[in-house]
N, C-alpha and C positions, 0 to 999 in steps of 0.2 A: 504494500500500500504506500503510497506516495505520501509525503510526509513532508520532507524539503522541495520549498516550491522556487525554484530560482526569481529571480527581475525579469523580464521580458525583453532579449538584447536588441538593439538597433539593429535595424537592416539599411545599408547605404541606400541598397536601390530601389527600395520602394515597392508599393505594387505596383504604383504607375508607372514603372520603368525609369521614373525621371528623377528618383531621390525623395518623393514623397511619400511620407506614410504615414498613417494616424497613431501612431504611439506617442506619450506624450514625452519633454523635454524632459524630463526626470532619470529617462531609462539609456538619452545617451549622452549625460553626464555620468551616470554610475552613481546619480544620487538615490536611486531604488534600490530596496534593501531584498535582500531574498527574505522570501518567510516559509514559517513553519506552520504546518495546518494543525499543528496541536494548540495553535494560539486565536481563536475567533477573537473578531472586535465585535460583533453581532446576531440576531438570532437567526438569519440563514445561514453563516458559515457556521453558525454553532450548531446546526444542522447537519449541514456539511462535514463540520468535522468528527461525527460519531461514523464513520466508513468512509478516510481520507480518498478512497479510488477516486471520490466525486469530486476532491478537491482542486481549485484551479488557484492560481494565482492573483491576489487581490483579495483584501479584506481580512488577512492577517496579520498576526504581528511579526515584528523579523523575528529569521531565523540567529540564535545565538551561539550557534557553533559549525559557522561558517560552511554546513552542510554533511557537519559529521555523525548525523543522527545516533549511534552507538554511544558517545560523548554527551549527550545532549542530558541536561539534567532534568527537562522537562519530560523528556521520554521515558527518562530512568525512573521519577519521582512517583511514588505509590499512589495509587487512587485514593480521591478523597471521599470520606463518609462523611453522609449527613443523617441524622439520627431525627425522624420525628413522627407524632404519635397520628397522624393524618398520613393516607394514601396521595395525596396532591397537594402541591407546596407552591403556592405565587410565586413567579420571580417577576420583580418589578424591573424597570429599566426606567432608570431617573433620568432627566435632560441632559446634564452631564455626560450621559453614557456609562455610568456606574450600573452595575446589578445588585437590586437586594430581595432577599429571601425575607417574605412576610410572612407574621405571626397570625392575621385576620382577613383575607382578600378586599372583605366589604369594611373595613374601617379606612380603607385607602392609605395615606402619608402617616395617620394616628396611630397606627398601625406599628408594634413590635417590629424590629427588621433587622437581620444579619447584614452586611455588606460582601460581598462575595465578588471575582474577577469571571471574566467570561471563562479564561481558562484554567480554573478552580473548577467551574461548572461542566465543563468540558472532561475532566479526567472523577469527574463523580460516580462513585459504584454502585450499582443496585438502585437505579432510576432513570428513568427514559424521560427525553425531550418531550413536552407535548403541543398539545396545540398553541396558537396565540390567543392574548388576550388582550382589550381594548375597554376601558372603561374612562369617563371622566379625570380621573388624578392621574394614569399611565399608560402607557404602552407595557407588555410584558408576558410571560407565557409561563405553562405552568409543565412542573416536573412530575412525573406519572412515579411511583414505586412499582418497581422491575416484577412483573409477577414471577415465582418461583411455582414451578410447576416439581415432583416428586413422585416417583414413581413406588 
């Protein structure tokens, strides 16, 4: 699974044959950073990145070790537990672009709340992505508990 997504390099010649092409000034300074799909900034790559094959370049964070995923301490780092006594857990998404895990969906901002990073949420064990959510105080979607089936 693809994991390290490099910058998108300049092409001199363009499609049009003439030297044009719509990528933008960023990728032929070497100012674009390679990223890593273990790192969403949002809730579609955070999508995206629970089965990186889908993953494309854009909308992650860099990568920080320079493409040596085995090194990587965000690949190495254990998955994180969230402990709570509800099957579905709000995750808010403040204006800023912060995520936080609410203690009451319908109390909105009054509302108890964890702060969490997308890519905390991202390497989370034993709960799935779910749908989105829209109400007056946020944008934000909710995390489902991983059903364990037992045979």
């Amino acid at each position: 699974m693809p994991i390290y997504l490099p910058a998108p390099a300049h092409r001199n010649g363009g499609s049009d044959g003439q030297g044009w092409n719509r990528l933008s000034l960023a990728s032929m300074g070497g100012l674009a950073d390679d990223e890593c799909a273990l790192r969403p900034r949002d809730y579609s790559h955070l999508v995206e990145s629970q089965d990186t094959r889908r993953a494309r370049y854009g909308g992650y964070g860099p990568c920080v070790t320079a493409g040596r995923c085995a090194a990587c301490p965000i690949f190495q780092s254990a998955p994180r537990h969230l402990n709570s006594l509800d099957n579905h857990v709000l995750v808010r998404i403040h204006r800023d672009g912060y995520v936080y895990l609410m203690n009451r969906a319908e109390a909105g901002w009054a509302s108890g709340a964890m702060r969490w990073t997308w890519q905390d949420i991202a390497r989370l064990d034993g709960w799935e992505i779910g749908r989105q959510y829209f109400d007056e105080h946020s944008d934000g979607f909710w995390l489902e508990r991983a059903v364990v089936t037992t045979r």
